[in-house]
C-alpha beads as a LAMMPS data file, in Angstrom:
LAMMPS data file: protein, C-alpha beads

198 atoms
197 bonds

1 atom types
1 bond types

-500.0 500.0 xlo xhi
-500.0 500.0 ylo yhi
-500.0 500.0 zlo zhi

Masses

1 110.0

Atoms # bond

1 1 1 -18.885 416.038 -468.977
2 1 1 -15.231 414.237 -470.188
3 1 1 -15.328 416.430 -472.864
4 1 1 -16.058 419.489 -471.151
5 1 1 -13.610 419.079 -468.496
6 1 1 -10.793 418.039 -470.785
7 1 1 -11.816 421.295 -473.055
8 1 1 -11.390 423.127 -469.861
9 1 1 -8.120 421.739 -468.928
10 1 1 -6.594 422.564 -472.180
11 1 1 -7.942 426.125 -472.268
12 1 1 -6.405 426.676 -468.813
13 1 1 -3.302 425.754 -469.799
14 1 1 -2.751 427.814 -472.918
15 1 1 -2.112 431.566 -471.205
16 1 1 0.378 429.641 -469.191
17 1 1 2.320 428.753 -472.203
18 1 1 1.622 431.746 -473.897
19 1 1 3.333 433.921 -471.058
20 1 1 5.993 430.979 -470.646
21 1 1 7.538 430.772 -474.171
22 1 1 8.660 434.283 -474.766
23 1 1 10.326 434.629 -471.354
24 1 1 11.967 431.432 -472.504
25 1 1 13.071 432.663 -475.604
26 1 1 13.728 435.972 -473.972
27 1 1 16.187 433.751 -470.985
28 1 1 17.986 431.864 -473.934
29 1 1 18.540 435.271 -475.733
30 1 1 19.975 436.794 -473.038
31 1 1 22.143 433.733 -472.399
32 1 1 23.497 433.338 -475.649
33 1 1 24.570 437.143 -475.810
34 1 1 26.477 436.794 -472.533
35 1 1 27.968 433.662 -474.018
36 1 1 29.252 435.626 -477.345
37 1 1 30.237 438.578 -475.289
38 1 1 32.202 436.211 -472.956
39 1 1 33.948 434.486 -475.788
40 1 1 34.427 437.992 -477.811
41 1 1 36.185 439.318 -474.454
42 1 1 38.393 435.878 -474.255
43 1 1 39.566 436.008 -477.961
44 1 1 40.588 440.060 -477.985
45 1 1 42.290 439.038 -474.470
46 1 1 43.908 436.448 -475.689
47 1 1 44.801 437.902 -479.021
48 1 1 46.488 441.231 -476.963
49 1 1 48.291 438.525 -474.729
50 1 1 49.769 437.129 -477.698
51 1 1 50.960 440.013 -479.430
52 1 1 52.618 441.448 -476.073
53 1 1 54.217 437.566 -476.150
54 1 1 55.255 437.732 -479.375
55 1 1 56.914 441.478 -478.914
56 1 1 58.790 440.200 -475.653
57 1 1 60.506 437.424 -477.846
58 1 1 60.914 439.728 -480.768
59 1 1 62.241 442.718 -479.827
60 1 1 65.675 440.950 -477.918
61 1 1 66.323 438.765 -481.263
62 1 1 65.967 442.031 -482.922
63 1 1 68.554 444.016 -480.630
64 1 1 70.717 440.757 -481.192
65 1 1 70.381 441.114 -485.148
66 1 1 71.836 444.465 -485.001
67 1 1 74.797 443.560 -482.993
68 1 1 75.747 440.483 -484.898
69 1 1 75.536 442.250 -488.061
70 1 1 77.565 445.528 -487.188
71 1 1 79.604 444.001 -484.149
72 1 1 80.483 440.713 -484.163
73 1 1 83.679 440.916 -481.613
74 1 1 81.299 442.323 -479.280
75 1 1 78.734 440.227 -480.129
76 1 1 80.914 436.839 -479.506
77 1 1 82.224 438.223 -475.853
78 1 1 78.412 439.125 -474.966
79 1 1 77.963 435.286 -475.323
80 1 1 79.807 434.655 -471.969
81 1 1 77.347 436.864 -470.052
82 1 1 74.402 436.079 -468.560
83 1 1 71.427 435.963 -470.053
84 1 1 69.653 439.670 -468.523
85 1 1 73.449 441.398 -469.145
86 1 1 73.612 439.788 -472.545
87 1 1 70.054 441.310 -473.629
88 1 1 70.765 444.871 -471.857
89 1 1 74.470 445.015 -473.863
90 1 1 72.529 444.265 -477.078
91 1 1 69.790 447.202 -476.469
92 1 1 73.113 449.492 -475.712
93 1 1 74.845 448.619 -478.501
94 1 1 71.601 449.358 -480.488
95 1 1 70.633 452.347 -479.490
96 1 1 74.074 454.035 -479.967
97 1 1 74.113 452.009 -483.344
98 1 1 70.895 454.001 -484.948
99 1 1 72.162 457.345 -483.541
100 1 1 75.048 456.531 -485.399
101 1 1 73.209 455.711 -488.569
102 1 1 71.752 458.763 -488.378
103 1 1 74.714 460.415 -488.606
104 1 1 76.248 458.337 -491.476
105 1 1 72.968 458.762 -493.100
106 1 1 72.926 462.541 -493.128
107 1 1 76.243 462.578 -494.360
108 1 1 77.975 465.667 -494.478
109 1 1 74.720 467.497 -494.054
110 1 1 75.168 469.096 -490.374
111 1 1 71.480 470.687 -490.230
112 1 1 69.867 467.491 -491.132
113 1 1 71.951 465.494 -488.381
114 1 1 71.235 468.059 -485.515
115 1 1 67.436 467.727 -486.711
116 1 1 67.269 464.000 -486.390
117 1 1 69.446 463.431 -483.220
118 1 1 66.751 465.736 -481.674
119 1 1 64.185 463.654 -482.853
120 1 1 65.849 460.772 -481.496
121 1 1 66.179 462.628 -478.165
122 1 1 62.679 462.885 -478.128
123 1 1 61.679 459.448 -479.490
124 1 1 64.401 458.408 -475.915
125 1 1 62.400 460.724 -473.943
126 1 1 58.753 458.883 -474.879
127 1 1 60.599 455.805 -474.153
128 1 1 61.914 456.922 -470.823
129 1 1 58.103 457.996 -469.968
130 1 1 56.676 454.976 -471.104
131 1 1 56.454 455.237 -474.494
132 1 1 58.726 453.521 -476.533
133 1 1 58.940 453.969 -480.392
134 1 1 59.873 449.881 -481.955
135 1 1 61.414 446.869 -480.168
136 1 1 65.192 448.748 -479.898
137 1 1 63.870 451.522 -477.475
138 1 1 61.482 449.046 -475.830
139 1 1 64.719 447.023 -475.192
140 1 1 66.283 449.941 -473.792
141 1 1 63.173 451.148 -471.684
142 1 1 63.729 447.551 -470.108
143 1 1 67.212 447.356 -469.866
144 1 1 67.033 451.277 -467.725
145 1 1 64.262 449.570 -465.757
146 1 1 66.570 445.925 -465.239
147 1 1 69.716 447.851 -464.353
148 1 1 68.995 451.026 -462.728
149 1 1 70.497 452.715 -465.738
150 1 1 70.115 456.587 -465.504
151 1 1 68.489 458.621 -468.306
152 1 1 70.846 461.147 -468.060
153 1 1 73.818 459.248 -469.027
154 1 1 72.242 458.283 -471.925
155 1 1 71.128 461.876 -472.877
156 1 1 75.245 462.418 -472.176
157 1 1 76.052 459.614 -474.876
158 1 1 73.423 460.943 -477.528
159 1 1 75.375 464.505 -476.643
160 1 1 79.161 462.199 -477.644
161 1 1 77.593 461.387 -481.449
162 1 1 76.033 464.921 -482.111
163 1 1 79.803 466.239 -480.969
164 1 1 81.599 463.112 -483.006
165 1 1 79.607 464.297 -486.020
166 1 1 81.369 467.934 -485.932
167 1 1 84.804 467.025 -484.410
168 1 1 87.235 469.393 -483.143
169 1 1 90.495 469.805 -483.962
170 1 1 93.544 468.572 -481.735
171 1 1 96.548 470.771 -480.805
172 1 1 98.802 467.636 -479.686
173 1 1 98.633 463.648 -479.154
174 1 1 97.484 464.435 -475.716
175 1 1 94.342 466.512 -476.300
176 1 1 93.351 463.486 -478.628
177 1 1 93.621 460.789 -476.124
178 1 1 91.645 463.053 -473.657
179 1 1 88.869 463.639 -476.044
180 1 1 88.782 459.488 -476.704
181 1 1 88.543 459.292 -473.254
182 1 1 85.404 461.723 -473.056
183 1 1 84.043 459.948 -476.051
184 1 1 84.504 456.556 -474.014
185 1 1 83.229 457.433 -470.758
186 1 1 79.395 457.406 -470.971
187 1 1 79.431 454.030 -472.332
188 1 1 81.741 452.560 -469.735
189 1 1 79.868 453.630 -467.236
190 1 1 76.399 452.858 -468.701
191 1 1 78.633 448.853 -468.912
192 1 1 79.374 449.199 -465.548
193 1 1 76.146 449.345 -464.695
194 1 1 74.890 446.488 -466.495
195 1 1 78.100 444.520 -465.602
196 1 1 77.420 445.451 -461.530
197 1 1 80.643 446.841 -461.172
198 1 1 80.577 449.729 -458.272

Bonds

1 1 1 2
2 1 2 3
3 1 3 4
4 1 4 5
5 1 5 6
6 1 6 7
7 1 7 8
8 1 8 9
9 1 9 10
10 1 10 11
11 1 11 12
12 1 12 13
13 1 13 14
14 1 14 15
15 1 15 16
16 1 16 17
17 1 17 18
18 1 18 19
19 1 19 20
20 1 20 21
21 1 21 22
22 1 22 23
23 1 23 24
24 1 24 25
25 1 25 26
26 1 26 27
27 1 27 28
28 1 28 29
29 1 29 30
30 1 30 31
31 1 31 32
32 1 32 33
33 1 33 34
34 1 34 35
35 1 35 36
36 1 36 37
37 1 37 38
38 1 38 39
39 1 39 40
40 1 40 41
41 1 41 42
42 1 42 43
43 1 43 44
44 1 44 45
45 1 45 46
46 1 46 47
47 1 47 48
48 1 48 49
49 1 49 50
50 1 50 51
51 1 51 52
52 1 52 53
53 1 53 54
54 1 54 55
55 1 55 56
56 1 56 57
57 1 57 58
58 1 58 59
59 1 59 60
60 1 60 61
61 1 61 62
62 1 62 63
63 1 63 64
64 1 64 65
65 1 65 66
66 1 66 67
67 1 67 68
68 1 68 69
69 1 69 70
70 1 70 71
71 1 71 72
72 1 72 73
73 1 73 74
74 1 74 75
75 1 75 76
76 1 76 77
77 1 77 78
78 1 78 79
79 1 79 80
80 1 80 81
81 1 81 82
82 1 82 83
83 1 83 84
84 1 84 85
85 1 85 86
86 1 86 87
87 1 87 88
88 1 88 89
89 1 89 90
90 1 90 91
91 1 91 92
92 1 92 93
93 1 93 94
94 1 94 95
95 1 95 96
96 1 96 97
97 1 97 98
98 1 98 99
99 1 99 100
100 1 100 101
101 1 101 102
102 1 102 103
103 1 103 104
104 1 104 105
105 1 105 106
106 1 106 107
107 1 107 108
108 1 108 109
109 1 109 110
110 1 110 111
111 1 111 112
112 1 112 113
113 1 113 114
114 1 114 115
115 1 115 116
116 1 116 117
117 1 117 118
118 1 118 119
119 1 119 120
120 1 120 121
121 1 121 122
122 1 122 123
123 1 123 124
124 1 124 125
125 1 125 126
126 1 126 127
127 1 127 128
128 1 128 129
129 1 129 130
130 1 130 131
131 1 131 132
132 1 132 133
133 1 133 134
134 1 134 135
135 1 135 136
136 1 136 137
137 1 137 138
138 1 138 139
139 1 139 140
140 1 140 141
141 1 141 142
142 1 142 143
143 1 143 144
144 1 144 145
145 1 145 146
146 1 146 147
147 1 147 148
148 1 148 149
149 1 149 150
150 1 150 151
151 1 151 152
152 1 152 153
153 1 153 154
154 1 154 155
155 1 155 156
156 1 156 157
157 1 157 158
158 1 158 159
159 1 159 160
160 1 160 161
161 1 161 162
162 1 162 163
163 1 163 164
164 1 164 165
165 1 165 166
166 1 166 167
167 1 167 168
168 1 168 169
169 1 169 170
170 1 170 171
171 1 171 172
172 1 172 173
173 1 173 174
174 1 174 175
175 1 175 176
176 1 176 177
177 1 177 178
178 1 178 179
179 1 179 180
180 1 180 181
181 1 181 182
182 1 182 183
183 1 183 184
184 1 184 185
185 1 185 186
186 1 186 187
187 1 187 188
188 1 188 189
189 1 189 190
190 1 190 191
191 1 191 192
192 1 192 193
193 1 193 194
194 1 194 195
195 1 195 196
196 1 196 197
197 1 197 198
């Protein structure tokens, strides 16, 4: 009778683990996917976080490269700003600094600088929609954004280097000073701007 009841016992209990274990397995499956999926999610998350870090720090230094390379006067007076000023002068400077590359590049070629100031108008128009093509028109974007800086004035001052790259000629001393004047404006006021003066 000990014998059959303990046989009886044990053959009771066998379905129970049979049934049990795969659920089990099945539970600690399931658990172990959501805990790679949650740790796949937290490493691309963290890894985008990073590289958007990394581009904030970057693309200012990068701006201030330019200026200290092709500008230093400018770049020493900049010093005495504050910080937000400082970092919108350098993304100024910049920008106007590759349009005029492109023209020096081009050379004497007129075709080849109207074709790649209109690419650069469009590369400034992606950047004004959100778009920005490398860390000197992101700098821009966030300078417009910092300093209520209108997109039109900056169309204006691509319009000054397309015009400085076929100049005119001058009757007199005083149709000279009026065109520097011209040539002067858009960037004064785009400074004034960043400078808060009304």
């Amino acid at each position: 009778p000990i014998a059959d009841a303990a046989l009886s016992a044990t053959a009771s209990r066998v379905p129970e683990r049979t049934i049990a274990a795969p659920h089990a397995r099945r539970c600690r499956e399931s658990r172990d996917s959501r805990t790679a999926c949650d740790s796949s999610f937290m490493f691309h998350r963290n890894f985008k976080l990073s590289s958007i870090s990394s581009m904030v720090r970057s693309d200012p230094l990068h701006c201030e490269k330019i200026v200290r390379r092709n500008a230093r006067t400018l770049a020493l007076a900049s010093y005495f700003l504050p910080a937000k000023k400082r970092r919108a002068s350098f993304a100024l400077y910049s920008f106007r600094r590759s349009a005029d590359d492109i023209v020096d590049a081009c050379g004497p070629d007129r075709k080849a600088i109207a074709r790649n100031l209109l690419e650069h108008r469009r590369a400034l128009t992606e950047a004004i929609d959100g778009r920005p093509r490398g860390p000197v028109l992101r700098e821009l974007r966030w300078a417009m954004r910092e300093f209520d800086i209108s997109s039109e004035v900056l169309f204006d001052l691509l319009d000054r280097v397309s015009r400085g790259a076929n100049p005119p000629t001058w009757s007199s001393w005083e149709d000279l000073e009026k065109d520097c004047e011209i040539a002067a404006e858009t960037v004064g006021t785009i400074c004034t701007r960043i400078c808060g003066i009304p």
